[in-house]
C-alpha positions as CSV (number, residue, x, y, z in Angstrom):
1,X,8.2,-18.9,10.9
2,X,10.4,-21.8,9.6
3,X,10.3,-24.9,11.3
4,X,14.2,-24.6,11.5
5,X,13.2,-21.8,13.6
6,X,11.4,-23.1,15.4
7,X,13.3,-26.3,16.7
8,X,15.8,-24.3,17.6
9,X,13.7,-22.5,19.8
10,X,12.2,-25.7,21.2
11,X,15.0,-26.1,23.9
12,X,15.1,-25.9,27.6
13,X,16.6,-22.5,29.2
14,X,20.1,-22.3,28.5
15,X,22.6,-21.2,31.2
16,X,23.0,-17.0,30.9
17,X,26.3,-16.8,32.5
18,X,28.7,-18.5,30.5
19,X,29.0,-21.0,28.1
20,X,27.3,-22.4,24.9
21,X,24.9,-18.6,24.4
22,X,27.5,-16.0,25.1
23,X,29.6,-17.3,21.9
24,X,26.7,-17.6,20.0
25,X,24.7,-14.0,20.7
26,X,28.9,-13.2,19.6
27,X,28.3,-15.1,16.4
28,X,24.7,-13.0,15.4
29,X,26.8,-9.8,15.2
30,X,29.1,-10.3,12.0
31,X,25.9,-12.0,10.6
32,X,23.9,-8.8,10.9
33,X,26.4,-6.9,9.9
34,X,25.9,-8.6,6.5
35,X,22.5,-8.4,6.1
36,X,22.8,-5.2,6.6
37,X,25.8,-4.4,4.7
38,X,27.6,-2.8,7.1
39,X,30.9,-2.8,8.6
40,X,29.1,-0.4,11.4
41,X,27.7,-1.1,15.3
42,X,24.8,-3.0,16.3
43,X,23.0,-2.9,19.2
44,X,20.1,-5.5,20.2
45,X,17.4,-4.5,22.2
46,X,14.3,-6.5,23.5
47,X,11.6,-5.2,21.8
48,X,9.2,-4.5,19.0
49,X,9.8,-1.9,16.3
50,X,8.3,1.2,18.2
51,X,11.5,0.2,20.3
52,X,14.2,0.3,17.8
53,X,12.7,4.2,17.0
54,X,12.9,5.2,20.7
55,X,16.3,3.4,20.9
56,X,17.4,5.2,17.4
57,X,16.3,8.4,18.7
58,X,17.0,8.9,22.8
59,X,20.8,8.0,21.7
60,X,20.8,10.9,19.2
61,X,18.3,13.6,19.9
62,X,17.5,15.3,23.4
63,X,14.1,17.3,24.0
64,X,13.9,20.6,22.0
65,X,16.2,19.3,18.9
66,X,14.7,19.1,15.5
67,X,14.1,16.4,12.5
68,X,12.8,16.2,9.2
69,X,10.4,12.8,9.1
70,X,9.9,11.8,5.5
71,X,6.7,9.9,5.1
72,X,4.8,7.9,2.9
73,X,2.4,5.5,5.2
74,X,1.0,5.1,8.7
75,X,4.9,3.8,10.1
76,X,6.6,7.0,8.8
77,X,3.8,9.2,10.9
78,X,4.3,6.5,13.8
79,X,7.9,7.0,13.8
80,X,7.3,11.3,13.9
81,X,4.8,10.7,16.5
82,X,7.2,9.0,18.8
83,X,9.5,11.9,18.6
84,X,7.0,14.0,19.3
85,X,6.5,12.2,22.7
86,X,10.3,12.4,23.2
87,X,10.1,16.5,23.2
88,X,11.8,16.6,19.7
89,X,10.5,19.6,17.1
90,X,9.2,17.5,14.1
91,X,8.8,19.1,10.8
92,X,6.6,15.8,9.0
93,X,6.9,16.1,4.9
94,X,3.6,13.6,3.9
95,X,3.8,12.6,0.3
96,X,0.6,10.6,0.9
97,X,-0.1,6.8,1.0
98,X,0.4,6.2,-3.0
99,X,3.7,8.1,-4.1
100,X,7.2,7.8,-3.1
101,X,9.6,10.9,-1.4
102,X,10.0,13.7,-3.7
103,X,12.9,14.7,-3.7
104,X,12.3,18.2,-4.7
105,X,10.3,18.9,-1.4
106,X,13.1,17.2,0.6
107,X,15.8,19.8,-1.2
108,X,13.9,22.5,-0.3
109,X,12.9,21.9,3.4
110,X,16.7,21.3,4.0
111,X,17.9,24.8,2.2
112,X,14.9,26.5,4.4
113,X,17.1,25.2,7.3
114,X,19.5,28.1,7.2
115,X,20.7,27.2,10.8
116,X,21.3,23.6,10.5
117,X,18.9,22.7,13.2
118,X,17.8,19.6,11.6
119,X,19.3,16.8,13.3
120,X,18.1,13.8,11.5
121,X,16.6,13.1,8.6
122,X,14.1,10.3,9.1
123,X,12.2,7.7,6.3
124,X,10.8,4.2,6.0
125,X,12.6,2.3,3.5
126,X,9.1,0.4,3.0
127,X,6.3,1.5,4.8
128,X,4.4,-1.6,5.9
129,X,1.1,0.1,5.7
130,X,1.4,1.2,2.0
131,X,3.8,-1.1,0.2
132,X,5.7,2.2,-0.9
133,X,9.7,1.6,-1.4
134,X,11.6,4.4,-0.8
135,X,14.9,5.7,-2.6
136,X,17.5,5.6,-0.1
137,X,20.6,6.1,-2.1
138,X,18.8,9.2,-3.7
139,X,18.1,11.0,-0.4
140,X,21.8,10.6,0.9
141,X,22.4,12.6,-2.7
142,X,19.7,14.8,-1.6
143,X,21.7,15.9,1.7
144,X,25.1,15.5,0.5
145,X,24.1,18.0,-2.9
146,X,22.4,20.2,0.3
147,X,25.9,20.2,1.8
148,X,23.3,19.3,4.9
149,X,24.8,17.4,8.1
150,X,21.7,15.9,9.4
151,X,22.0,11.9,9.8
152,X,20.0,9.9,7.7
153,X,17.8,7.9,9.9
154,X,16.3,4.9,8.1
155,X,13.3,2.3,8.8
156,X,13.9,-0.9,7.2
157,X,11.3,-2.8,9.6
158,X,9.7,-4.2,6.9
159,X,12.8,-4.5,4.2
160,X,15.6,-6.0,5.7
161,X,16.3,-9.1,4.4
162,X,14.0,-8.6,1.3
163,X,14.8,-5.5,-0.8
164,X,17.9,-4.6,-1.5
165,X,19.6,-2.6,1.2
166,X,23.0,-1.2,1.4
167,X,23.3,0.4,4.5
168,X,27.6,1.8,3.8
169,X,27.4,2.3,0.1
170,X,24.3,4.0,0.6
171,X,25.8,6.5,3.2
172,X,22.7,5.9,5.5
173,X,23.8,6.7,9.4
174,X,21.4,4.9,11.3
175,X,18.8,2.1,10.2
176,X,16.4,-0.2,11.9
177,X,14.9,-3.1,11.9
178,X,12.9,-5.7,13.5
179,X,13.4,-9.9,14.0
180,X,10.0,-11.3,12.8
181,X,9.9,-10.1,9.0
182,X,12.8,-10.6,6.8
183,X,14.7,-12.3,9.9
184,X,11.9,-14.6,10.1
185,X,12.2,-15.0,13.8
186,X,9.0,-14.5,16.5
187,X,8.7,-10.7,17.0
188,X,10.7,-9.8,20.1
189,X,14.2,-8.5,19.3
190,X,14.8,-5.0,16.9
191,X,18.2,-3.6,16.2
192,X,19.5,-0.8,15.5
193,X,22.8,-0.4,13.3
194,X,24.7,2.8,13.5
195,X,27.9,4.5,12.2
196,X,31.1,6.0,13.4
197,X,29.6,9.1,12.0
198,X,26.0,8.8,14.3
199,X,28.2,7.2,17.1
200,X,29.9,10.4,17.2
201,X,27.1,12.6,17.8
202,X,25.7,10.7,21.0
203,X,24.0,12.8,23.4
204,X,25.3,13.3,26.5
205,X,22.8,11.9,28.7
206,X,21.1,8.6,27.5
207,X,19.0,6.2,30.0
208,X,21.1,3.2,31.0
209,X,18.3,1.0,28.8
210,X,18.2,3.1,25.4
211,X,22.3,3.5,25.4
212,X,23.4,2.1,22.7
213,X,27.3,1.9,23.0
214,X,27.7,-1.0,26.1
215,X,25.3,-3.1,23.7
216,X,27.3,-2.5,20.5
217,X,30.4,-3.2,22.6
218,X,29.8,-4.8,25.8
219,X,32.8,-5.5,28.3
220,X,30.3,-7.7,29.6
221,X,27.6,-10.8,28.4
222,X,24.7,-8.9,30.2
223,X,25.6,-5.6,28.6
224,X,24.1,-7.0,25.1
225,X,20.8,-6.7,26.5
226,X,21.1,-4.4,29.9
227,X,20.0,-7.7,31.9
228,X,18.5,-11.0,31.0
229,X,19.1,-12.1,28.0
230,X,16.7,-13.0,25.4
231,X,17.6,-16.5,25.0
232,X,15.3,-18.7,22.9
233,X,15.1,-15.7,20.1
234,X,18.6,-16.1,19.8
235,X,18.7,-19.7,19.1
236,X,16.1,-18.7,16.6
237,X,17.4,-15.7,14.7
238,X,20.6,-18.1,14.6
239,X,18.9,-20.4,12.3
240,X,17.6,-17.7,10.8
241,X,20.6,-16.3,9.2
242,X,22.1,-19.1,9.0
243,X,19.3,-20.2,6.4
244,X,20.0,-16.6,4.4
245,X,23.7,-17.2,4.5
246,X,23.2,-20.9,3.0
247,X,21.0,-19.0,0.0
248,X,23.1,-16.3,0.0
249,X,21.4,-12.8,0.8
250,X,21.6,-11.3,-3.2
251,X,19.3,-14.8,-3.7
252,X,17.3,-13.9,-1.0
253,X,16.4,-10.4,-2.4
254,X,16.1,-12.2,-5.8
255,X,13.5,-14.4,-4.6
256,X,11.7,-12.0,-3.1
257,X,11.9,-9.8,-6.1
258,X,10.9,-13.1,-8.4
259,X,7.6,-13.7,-6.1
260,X,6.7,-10.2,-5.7
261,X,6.5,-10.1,-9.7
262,X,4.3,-13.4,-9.4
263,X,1.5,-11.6,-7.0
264,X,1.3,-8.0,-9.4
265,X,0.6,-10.0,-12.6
266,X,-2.1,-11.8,-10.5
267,X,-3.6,-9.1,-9.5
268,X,-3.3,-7.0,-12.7
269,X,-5.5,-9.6,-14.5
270,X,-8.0,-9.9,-11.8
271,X,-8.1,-5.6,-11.7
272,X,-8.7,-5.8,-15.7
273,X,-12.5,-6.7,-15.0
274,X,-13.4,-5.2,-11.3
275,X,-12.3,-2.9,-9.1
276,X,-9.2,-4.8,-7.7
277,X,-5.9,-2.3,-7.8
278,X,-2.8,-2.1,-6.9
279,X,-1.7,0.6,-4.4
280,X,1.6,1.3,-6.4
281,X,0.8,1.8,-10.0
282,X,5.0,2.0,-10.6
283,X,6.2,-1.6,-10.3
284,X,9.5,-0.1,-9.6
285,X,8.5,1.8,-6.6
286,X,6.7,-1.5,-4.9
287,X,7.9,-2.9,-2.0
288,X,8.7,-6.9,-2.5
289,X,8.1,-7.7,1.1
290,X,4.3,-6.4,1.3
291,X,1.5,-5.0,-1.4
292,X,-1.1,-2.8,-0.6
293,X,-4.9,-4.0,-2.3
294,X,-7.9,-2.1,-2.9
295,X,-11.7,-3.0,-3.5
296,X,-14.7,-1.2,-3.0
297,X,-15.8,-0.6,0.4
298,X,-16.5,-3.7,2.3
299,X,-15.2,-6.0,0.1
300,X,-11.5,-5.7,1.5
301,X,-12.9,-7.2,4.6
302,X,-15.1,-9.3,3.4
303,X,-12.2,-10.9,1.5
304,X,-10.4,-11.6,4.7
305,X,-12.8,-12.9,6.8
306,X,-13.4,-15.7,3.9
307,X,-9.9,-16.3,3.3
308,X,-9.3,-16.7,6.8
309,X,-12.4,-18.1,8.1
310,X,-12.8,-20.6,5.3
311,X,-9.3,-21.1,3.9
312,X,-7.1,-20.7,6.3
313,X,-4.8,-17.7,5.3
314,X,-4.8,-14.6,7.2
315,X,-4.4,-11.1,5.1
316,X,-3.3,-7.9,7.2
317,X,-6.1,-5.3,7.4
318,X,-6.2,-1.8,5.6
319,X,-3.7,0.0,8.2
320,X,-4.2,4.1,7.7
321,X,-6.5,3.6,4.9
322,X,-9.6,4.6,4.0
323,X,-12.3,3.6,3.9
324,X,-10.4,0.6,5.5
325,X,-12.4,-2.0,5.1
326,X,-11.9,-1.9,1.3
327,X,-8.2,-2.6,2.0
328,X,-6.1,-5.3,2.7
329,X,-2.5,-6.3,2.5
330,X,0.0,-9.1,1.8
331,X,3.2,-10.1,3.6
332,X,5.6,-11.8,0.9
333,X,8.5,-11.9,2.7
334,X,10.7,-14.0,5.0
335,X,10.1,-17.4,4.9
336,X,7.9,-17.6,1.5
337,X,8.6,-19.7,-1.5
338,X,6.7,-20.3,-5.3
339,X,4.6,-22.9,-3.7
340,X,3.4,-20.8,-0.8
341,X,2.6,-17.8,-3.4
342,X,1.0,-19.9,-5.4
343,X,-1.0,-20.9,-2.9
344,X,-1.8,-17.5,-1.6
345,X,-2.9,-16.3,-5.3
346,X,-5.4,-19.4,-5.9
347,X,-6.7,-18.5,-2.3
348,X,-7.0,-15.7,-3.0
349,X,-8.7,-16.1,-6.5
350,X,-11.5,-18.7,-4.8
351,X,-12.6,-15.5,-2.6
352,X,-12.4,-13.0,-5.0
353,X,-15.3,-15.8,-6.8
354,X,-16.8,-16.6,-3.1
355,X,-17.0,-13.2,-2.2
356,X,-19.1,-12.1,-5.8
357,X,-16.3,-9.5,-6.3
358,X,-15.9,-9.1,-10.1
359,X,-12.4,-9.5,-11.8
360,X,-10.3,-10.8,-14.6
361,X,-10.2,-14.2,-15.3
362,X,-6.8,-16.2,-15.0
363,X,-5.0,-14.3,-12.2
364,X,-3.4,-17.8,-10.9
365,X,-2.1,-18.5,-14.2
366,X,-0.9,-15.3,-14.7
367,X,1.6,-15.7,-11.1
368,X,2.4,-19.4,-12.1
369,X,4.0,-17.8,-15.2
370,X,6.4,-15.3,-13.7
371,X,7.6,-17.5,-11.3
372,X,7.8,-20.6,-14.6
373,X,9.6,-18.1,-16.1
374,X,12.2,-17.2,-14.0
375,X,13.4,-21.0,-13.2
């Protein structure tokens, strides 16, 4: 989290009922808006991601309808599952943990829908667990050639903020999203954006929590939130965008993009010589907010425990893999710069030696010349 963050968490409890927070929570919503790219609603709720899905889905769906859950990763089968729970019908597409949607299955499960049950469409933009990045734009041809009204539902938990997103020009109805990645503010606030179009096709009955519409347009300060608000995360994700609108978001993605390219050329030397390999093979279908790692069994974990235990850098386990403790992943996005890649790759290089694992030779020079190159 950046220390701008931070301080302006560091505060004492503001007053809720008038004053200095209600014009600023009323600043955050054009912000988000542009991050998102969206002239659409918002609403804020206080929560994790598993939240924003519920929240995305009790306003639109009611027990017995059905959606179409694309998925590529654990968070696309999490996102189905919660449906599930909710009494939706869920017909799950899985193109596995390594390849992107196919659009060819997609067409085809949509012309089998003869009736138009399908509600939603649903899909992670990135699926955290995989590193896979998903072609948005190309789905909302997918329905619009299908002449297919579901909504297209998207995840952008771990994107926002990092890959490009355009959530109008893309034609996507509903996305969301999470504070603590790309918004680089402590986990405890996910959103959900939504269109006239979705707006329109609000269920009848939605719990007084999960209703989006009084948060999106509150007559009221406590309607943001349906109580309490959540007041030092909004001081915080107020820094936080204002440090992406002092880059300027299209630098943000760039930077992302720039560092991502530093990490893959890294890691394709050290895979030259030992078992080290990307989960993407296509560059241009990887995420460049997180990347998926493989070793051999037991050497994924062994790797973390000594880069953590003995360096000081914590990797994210093998989430939905297997086996999974030949797996691990790396968050690149947020608040990350050349010098804390950089860091991360000659970490990670020292364990790859400490741990005996066997691989190429010059991985760290390899990252410092991608990111030397694009200055």
């Amino acid at each position: 989290m950046p220390d701008a963050v931070l301080r302006a968490m560091h505060r004492a409890s503001p007053n809720i009922y008038e004053g200095e927070l209600h014009d600023l929570t009323a600043s955050l919503i054009p912000d988000l808006r542009r991050v998102a790219r969206t002239t659409g609603d918002v609403a804020i709720y206080i929560g994790n991601g598993h939240a924003a899905w519920e929240a995305s889905l009790a306003n639109l769906c009611a027990p017995g309808d059905r959606v179409l859950v694309l998925c590529t990763g654990r968070f696309g089968h999490g996102w189905a599952e919660m449906a599930e729970k909710l009494g939706l019908v869920v017909d799950v597409l899985d193109f596995g943990q390594t390849a992107t949607v196919d659009a060819g299955r997609v067409t085809a499960a949509l012309a089998a829908d003869t009736d138009g049950a399908i509600k939603a469409v649903l899909v992670c933009q990135t699926d955290t667990s995989t590193g896979i990045r998903n072609d948005v734009a190309a789905l909302r041809g997918v329905l619009d050639a299908a002449g297919h009204a579901a909504l297209l539902m998207v995840d952008c938990m771990a994107s926002l903020g990092c890959d490009v997103f355009e959530m109008d020009a893309w034609g996507v109805d509903v996305m969301v999203a999470g504070c603590q990645k790309g918004l680089m503010t402590p986990a405890g606030l996910a959103f959900v954006f939504f269109n006239a179009r979705a707006a329109a096709r609000q269920v009848a009955r939605v719990s007084a929590w999960w209703d989006w519409t009084p948060r999106a347009r509150p007559a009221q300060f406590y309607q943001y939130f349906d109580g309490t608000a959540p007041t030092h995360h909004l001081y915080g994700l107020r820094a936080a965008l204002d440090m992406i609108g002092a880059e300027g978001l299209e630098n943000v993605w760039t930077r992302h993009a720039v560092l991502s390219r530093a990490i893959w050329a890294a890691c394709d030397v050290w895979g030259s010589a030992g078992p080290l390999r990307l989960n993407v093979t296509d560059a241009g279908l990887r995420s460049h907010s997180v990347t998926s790692i493989g070793l051999e069994a037991g050497q994924g974990d062994a790797l973390r425990r000594w880069c953590e235990h003995t360096a000081g850098l914590t990797l994210g386990i093998g989430l939905g893999r297997e086996p999974a403790d030949a797996w691990f992943r790396l968050g690149h996005m947020g608040h990350v710069n050349a010098q804390m890649i950089l860091g991360l790759v000659a970490t990670l290089e020292a364990g790859l030696i400490a741990c005996r694992i066997p691989h190429g030779a010059g991985g760290a020079r390899a990252a410092a010349e991608v990111i030397a190159a694009a200055s």
